[in-house]
Structure formats: structure tokens, C-alpha cells
N, C-alpha and C positions, 0 to 999 in steps of 0.2 A: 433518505432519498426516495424510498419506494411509497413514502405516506406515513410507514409504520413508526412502533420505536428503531432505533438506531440498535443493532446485534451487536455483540460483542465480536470484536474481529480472530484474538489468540492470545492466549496466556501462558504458551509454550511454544518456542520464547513471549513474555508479556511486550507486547504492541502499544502504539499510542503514543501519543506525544508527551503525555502525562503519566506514560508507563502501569495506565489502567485495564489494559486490555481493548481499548475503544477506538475509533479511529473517528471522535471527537475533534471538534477543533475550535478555536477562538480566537481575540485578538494576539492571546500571548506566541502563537502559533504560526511563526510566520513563515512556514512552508507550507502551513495548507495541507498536514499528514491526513488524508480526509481518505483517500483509497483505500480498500482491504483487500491486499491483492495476495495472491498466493503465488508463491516462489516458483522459479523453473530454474533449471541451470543457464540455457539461454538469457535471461532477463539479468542473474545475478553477475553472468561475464558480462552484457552490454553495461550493466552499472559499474561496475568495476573499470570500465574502459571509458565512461564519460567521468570517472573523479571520484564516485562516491561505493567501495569496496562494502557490501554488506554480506559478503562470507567469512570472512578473516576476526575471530573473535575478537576484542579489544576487553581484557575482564578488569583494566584500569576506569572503564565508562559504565560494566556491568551488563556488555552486550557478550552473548555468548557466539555470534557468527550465527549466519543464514542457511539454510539448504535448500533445494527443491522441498517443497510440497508444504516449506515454514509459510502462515499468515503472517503477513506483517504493514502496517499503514503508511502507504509509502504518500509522499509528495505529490499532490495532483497534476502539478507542471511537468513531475518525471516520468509518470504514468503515461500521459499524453505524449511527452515526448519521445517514450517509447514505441508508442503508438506510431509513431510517425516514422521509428527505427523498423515498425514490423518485427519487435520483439517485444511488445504489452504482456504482462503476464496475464491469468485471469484474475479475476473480479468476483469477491461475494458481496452483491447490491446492497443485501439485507446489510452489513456493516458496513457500508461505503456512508461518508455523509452526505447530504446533499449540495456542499459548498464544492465539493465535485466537478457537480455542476456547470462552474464557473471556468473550467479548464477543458473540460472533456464534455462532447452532446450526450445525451441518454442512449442513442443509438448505439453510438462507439463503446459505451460502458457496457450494455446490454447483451452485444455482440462478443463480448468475452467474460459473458456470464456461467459462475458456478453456482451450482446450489450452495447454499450455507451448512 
């Protein structure tokens, strides 16, 4: 997003759509897990309350559950529409991709930027 290479987003829990650690994305990908966002409590109940619960382990899928302060590459559209909740978590550019982009302005992403 930023020019550079693409950062690794977290490996604890391992991130990505391809459970690389990266928050890559392509056509197989069709959420668009392109965010590297870092958890709050806030964000994790708004998610929990639109559908998609990412605290609650599930170790049938290999996901351990979320907490405040986890990376993890969420969905551009969810990000944004968090945005719009006024509950976005923040944002490591350096690991965000740039198909991002395509959901969210640079501004808005910037705006709730963490160092890496």
C-alpha cells in the first residue's frame, strides 16, 4: 500500500487468508482479507454483533479466538464498515495491501494508523 514490500501482518495467531501470516490477497480471496488491523475489544463485539464472532475459538477450523491487541487481516468491506460504525480498529499500513484501497480512501486508512 505504502510503495514498499507488503509486512507480515501476525503469526500469533497466524493471519491471512492463506494462513501465511500476510494479509495478501488474490482472486481465490474473495473477501478481500487485505486489512492488518489490530484488535480492540470494541471492534471484536461490533463484529460479533454484525455475524461474524472472531473471539470465540473454533479449534474444529484451527482458529484459536481473538483478543484486544491480536493482528489479524480482516475483510476490507468490514473494515470500512466499521468505519462507518465509528468502531474501526487500527491499522498497520506497512501490512495492509493495497487492494484496500478499493474499499477504504488512504486518508481513512491513515487516520487510524499504527506503527508496525
Amino acid at each position: 500500500m505504502l510503495g514498499g514490500p507488503l509486512e507480515p501482518c501476525g503469526f500469533d495467531p497466524v493471519t491471512g487468508f492463506w494462513r501465511d501470516g500476510s494479509c495478501r490477497t488474490g482472486g481465490q480471496d474473495l473477501g478481500v482479507h487485505a486489512v492488518c488491523a489490530v484488535m480492540t475489544d470494541e471492534f471484536l463485539t461490533y463484529s460479533a454483533s454484525v455475524g461474524n464472532d472472531l473471539s470465540t475459538p473454533r479449534p474444529e477450523w484451527g482458529f484459536p479466538g481473538l483478543g484486544a491487541g491480536d493482528r489479524w487481516c480482516l475483510c476490507a468491506d468490514r473494515w470500512q464498515q466499521a468505519l462507518e460504525a465509528g468502531v474501526a480498529p487500527p491499522v498497520v499500513l506497512e501490512a495492509t495491501h493495497a487492494l484496500a484501497l478499493e474499499f477504504s480512501s488512504l486518508d481513512s486508512l491513515r487516520a487510524y494508523a499504527v506503527d508496525a
